[in-house]
N, C-alpha and C positions, 0 to 999 in steps of 0.2 A: 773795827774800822772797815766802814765800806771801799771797796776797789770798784772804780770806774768804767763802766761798760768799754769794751776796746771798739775802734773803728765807726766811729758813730755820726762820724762826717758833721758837728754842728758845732762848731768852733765860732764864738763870738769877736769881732774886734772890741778892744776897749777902746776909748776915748780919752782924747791926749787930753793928761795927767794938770794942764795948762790950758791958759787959752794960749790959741795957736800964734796972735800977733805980740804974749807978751815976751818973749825973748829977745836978749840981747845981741843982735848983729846977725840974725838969724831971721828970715821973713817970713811973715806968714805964709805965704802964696809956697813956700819952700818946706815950711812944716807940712803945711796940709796937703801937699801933693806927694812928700815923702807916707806921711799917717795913710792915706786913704788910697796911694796908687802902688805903692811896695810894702806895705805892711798890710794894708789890705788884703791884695792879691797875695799875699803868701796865707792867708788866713784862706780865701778862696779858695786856693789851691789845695790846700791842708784837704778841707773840706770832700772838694773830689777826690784827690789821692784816698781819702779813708773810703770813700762808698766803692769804687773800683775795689779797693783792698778787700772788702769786705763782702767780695763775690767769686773773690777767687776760691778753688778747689782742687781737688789731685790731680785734676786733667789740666790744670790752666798751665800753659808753658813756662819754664823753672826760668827764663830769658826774661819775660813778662816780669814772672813775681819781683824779681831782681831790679829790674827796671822802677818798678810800684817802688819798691823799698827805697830805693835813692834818693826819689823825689819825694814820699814821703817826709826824711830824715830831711833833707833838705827845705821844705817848708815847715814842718815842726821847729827847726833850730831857725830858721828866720823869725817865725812868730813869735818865740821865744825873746830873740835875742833883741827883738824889733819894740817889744814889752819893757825889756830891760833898761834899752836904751833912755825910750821918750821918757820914763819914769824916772830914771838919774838925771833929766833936765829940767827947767823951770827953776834953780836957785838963783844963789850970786855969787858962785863960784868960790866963795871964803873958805877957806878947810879950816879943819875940825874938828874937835873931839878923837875917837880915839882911834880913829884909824889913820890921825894927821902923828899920831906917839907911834904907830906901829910902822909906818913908812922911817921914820928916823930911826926903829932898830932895826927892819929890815934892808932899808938902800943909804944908811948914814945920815939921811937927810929927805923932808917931803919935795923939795925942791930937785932932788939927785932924782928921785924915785920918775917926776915929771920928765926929766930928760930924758926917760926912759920910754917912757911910753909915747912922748910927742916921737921919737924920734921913731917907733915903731910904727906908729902914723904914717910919719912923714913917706917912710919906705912902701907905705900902700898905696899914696898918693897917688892917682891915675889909673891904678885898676881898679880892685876889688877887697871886700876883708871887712874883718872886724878887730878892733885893740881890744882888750879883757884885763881887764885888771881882777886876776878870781884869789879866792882862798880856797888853799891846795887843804880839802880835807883830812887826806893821810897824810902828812907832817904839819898843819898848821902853818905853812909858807904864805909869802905872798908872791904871787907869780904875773907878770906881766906876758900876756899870750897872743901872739899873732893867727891871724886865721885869715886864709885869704880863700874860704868860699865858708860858706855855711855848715858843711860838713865837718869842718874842723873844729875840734874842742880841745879842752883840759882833760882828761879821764875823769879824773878826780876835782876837778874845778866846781866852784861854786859864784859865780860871778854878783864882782863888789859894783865895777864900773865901767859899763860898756861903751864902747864909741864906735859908728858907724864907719867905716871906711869906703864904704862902694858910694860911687859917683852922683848918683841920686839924692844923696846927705848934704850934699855943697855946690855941685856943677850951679846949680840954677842961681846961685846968691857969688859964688867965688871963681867960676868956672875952672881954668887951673891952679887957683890960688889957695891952695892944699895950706899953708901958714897961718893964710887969716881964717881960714875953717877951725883950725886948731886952736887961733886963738877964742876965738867966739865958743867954739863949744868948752872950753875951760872955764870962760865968763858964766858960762849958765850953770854948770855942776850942780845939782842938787847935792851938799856933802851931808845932808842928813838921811839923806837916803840911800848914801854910800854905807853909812854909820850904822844905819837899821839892819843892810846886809850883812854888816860885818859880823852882829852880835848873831845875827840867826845862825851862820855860818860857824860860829866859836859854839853855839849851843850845839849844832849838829855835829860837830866834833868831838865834843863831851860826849854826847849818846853815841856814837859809834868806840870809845875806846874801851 
C-alpha cells in the first residue's frame, strides 16, 4: 500500500454530484455559490495552508507552526465534510434500506431518530456548524453530533449524513428560515448514499476488531 506524499498543496475540487438546478426547494444560484465559494475556498485554502506547511523548519516560530495547524485542520475538515455533504444530496429524500432497520433499533423509531437531528439543526440555526449523523466505529453506535465550527468531530466517527449548518447553506434561498432549510434538505437526501456509508463503515469495523 502506497502512502501519500504529505503537504503537497494540490487538492482538487469535485463537481457537484448533481446538477446544480436539479434539486428540490433548494436554488441553483444557492448551490453553486455554496459548491464554488465555500467549498471551493476551503479547497483553496487547504492548498496554501499545505505549501506554507511545507516550508516550515526548526527555526520557524512554534506560534506560527501552531497557527498553520489550525487552519490547516480547519480546511481539511471543511473540504471533507463539504464532499460529504453535496454527495448525500440529489435524492428524494424516501428512506431506506438498512440504515432506515438500524435507526428503529437504535432511536425506537427512523421518525424519533429525525427529531433528533432536526432539532440539532435547528439549535445551530443562525450561526454556524454542522449535524453528523456518523457510525461510532468502537462500539458500532449510531451517533447524532453537533459541531459548531469545523474543528469539531467524532473521534471515532465515521460520517453516514452530513448537513451543513453555517449560513451559506440557506441565507440566500431562506434567509432566517432555518425550518424550511430543514425541510428542503430532507427532501433531497440521497438515502442510498447514506446506505453505501453505512455498509463501508460496518466493514471497517469488522477490520478493526
Amino acid at each position: 500500500m502506497t502512502v501519500p506524499a504529505a503537504l503537497t498543496g494540490d487538492h482538487r475540487m469535485l463537481p457537484l454530484p448533481f446538477p446544480a438546478g436539479s434539486l428540490n426547494g433548494i436554488s441553483e444560484r444557492m448551490i453553486t455559490s455554496h459548491h464554488e465559494n465555500n467549498y471551493g475556498g476551503a479547497v483553496r485554502n487547504l492548498n496554501r495552508t499545505e505549501q506554507e506547511l511545507a516550508q516550515i523548519t526548526r527555526d520557524t516560530p512554534p506560534l506560527l507552526v501552531v497557527a498553520l495547524r489550525e487552519r490547516e485542520l480547519t480546511f481539511r475538515n471543511s473540504k471533507a465534510l463539504h464532499e460529504a455533504y453535496f454527495a448525500n444530496l440529489g435524492g428524494d429524500g424516501r428512506r431506506s434500506g438498512a440504515i432506515e432497520a438500524a435507526f428503529g433499533e437504535a432511536y425506537g423509531s427512523s421518525s424519533r431518530w429525525e427529531e433528533h437531528f432536526r432539532a440539532t439543526g435547528s439549535g445551530l440555526g443562525g450561526g454556524s456548524g454542522w449535524v453528523i449523523l456518523s457510525f461510532e466505529l468502537d462500539t458500532g453506535a449510531l451517533r447524532t453530533a453537533w459541531s459548531g465550527h469545523h474543528t469539531q468531530t467524532l473521534a471515532m466517527g465515521f460520517p453516514l449524513l452530513v448537513m451543513d449548518m453555517y449560513e451559506h447553506s440557506y441565507q440566500m434561498d431562506f434567509g432566517a428560515g432555518v425550518p424550511r432549510y430543514l425541510d428542503a434538505f430532507f427532501s433531497n437526501v440521497r438515502w442510498d448514499e447514506v446506505n453505501a456509508r453505512f455498509e463501508r463503515a460496518q466493514r471497517l469495523r469488522a477490520a478493526l476488531l
